[in-house]
C-alpha positions in Angstrom: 67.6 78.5 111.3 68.6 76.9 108.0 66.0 78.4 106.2 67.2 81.6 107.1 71.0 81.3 106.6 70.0 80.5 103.0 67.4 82.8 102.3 70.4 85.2 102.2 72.9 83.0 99.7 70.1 82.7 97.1 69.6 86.1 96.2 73.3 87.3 96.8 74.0 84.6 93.6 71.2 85.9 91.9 72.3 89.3 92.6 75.5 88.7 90.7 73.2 89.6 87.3 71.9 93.0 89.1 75.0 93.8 90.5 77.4 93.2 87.2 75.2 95.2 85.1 76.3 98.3 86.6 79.9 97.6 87.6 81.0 98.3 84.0 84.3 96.5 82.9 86.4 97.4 86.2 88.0 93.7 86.1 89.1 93.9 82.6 90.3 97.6 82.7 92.2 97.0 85.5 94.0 94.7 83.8 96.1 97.3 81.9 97.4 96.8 78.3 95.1 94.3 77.4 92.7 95.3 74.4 89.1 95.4 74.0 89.3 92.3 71.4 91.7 90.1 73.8 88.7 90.8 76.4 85.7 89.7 74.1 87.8 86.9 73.5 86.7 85.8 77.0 83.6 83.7 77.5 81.0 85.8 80.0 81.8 85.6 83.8 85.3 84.3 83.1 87.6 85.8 86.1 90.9 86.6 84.0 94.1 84.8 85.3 95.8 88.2 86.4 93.0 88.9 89.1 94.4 90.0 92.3 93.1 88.9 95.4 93.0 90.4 99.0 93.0 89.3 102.8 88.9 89.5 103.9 89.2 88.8 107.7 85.5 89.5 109.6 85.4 92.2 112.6 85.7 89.1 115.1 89.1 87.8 113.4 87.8 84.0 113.1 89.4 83.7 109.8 90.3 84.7 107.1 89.9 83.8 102.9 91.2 85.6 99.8 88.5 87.5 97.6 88.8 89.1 94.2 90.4 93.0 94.7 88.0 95.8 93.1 85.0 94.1 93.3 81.8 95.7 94.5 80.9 94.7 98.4 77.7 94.2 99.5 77.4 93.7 103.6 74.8 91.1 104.3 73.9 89.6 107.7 76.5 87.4 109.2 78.8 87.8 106.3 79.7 89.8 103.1 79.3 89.1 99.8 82.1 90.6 96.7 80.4 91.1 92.9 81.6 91.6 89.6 79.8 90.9 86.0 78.2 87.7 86.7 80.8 86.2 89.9 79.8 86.3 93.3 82.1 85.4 96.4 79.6 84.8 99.5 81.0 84.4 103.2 79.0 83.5 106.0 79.5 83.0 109.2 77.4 81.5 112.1 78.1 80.7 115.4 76.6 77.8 117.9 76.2 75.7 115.0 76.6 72.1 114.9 79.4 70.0 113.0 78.2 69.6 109.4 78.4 66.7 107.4 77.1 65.9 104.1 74.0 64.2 104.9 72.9 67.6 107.3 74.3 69.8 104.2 72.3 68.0 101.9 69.0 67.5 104.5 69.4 71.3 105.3 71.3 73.6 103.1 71.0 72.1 100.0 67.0 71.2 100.9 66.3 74.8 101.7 68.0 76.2 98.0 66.1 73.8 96.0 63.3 75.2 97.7 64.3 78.7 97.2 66.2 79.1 94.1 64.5 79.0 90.6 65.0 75.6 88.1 67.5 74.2 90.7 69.6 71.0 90.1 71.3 69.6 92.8 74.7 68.0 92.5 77.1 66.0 94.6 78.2 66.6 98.2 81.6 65.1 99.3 84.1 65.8 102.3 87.1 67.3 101.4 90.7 67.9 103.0 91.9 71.5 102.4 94.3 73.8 104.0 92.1 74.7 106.6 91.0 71.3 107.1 87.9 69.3 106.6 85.4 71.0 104.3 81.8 69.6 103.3 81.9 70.9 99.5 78.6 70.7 97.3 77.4 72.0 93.3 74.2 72.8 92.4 73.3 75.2 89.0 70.3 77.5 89.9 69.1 80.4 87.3 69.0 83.9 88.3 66.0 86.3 88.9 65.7 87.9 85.7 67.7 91.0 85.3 65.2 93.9 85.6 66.7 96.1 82.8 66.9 93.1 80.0 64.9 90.1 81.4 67.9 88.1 80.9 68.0 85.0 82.9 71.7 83.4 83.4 72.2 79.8 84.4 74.9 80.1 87.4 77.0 76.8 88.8 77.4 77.3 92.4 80.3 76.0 94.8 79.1 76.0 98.6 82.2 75.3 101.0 80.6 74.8 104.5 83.9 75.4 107.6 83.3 74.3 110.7 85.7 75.0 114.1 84.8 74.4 118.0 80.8 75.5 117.4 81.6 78.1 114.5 80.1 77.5 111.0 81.8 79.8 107.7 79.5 79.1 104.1 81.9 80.3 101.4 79.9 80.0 98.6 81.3 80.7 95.0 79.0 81.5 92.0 79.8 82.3 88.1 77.4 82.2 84.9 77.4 78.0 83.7 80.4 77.4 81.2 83.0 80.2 82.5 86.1 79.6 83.4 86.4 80.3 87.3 87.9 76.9 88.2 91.3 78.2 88.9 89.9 81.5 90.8 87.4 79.4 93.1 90.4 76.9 94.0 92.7 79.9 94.6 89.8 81.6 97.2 89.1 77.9 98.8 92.2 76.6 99.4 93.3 80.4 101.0 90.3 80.3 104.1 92.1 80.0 107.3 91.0 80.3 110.8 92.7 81.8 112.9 
């Protein structure tokens, strides 16, 4: 079961790369009035600070978490994933599923990416207290399938949020090219999940 709840995450980071090559420059378009050299002042993959965000609630109403507006969605099974350039926002939800903690994220989840994912480095897994409650939160940096087109191969640091309520299991996981500035975009989409 692991194995395949994470034989889906791998590929949707990866997928960031395929994805952002043809979604053209919607984020900083959208923006409106900022110019072409105030946007290649910006380091690849950063999310610019005037990025809405939107409600995503699943069909079953379990909960609910913020996610970047505009960009492209991709349905995926149990979840849904939102792309643009080089970020990824993952959701995943599973049901019947045991109450995580960081030894089983790190025995399973993080076992099965490092098994998966291409020149992957594991880093720390800790418990922490968010709006929603307890979270297990772990890193890792894994390098993307090459992009088809260039051959380009990004290195991508990874955020894996793993929710858990009465038997139901939500992976938000939270992906952007290594050195881009996403900190205050990923804390904004964390600390919104909710269940309802």
């Amino acid at each position: 079961m692991n194995r395949s709840r994470w034989s889906v995450v791998i590929p949707v980071a990866a997928a960031v790369l395929l994805g952002g090559c043809s979604s053209g420059g919607s984020t900083s378009a959208s923006a409106g009035g900022s110019s072409a050299a105030a946007s290649d002042a910006n380091p690849l993959g950063d999310i610019p600070d005037n990025q809405v965000y939107v409600p995503y609630t699943p069909a079953d109403g379990s909960f609910s978490v913020k996610v970047p507006e505009g960009w492209a969605r991709t349905d995926l099974a149990g979840g849904v994933s939102f792309t643009d350039k080089l970020n990824t926002v993952t959701v995943q939800e599973r049901s019947g599923a045991p109450e995580p903690n960081q030894d089983s994220v790190r025995g399973s989840e993080l076992a099965d990416i490092a098994k998966q994912g291409t020149n992957v480095t594991l880093g720390p897994v800790e418990t922490r207290t968010l709006p929603a409650g307890t979270a297990i939160h772990a890193t890792y940096a894994a390098d993307s399938k090459p992009d088809p087109v260039t051959g380009r191969v990004t290195r991508n640091d990874v955020e894996l949020y793993v929710f858990w309520k009465n038997g139901t299991e939500v992976l938000l996981t939270l992906s952007g090219p290594h050195g881009s500035d996403d900190v205050d975009a990923w804390r904004l989409v964390s600390t919104s999940f909710s269940w309802k």
